[in-house]
C-alpha positions as CSV (number, residue, x, y, z in Angstrom):
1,X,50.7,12.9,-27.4
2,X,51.0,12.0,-23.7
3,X,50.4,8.2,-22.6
4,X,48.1,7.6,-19.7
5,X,49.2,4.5,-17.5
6,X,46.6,2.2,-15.6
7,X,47.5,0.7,-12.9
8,X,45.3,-3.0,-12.2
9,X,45.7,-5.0,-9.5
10,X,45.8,-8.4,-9.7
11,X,44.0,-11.3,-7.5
12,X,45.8,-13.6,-9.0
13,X,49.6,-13.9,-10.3
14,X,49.9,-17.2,-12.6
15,X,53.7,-16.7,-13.1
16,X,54.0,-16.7,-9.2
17,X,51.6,-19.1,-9.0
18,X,53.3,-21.7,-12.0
19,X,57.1,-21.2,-10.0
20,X,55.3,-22.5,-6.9
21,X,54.2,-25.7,-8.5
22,X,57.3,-26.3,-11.2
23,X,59.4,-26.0,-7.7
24,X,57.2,-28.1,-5.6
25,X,57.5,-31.1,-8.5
26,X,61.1,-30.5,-9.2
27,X,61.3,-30.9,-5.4
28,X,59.2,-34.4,-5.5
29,X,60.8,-35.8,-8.2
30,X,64.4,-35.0,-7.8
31,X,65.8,-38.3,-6.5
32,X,63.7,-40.3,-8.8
33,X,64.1,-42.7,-12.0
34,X,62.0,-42.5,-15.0
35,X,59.2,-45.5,-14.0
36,X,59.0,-43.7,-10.6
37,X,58.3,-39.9,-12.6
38,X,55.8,-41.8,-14.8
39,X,54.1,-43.1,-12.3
40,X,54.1,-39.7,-10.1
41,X,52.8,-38.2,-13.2
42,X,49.9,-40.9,-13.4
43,X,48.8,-40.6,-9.9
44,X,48.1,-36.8,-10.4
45,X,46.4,-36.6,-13.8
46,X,43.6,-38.9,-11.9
47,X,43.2,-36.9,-9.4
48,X,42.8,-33.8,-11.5
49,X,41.5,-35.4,-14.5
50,X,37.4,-36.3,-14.1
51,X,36.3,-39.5,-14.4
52,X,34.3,-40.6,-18.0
């Protein structure tokens, strides 16, 4: 039995894409202690997470 490959194209590449952003915050947080991580972490779950 012969296998047929498809071939899809993708608009959008999430393990390119999650690299990117694990780099770009192990970039921003390298030189800093634990309260300054926490408080990194803070600031950007309000500005994804919506306001209730």
């Amino acid at each position: 039995m012969a296998t047929k490959t498809i071939t899809v194209e993708k608009d959008f590449d999430a393990v390119a894409f999650m690299r990117k952003q694990r780099d770009k915050i192990s970039k921003d947080i390298a030189n800093m202690n634990f309260e300054e991580i926490k408080e990194y972490f803070s600031k950007k779950k309000k500005k994804v997470a919506p306001s209730r």
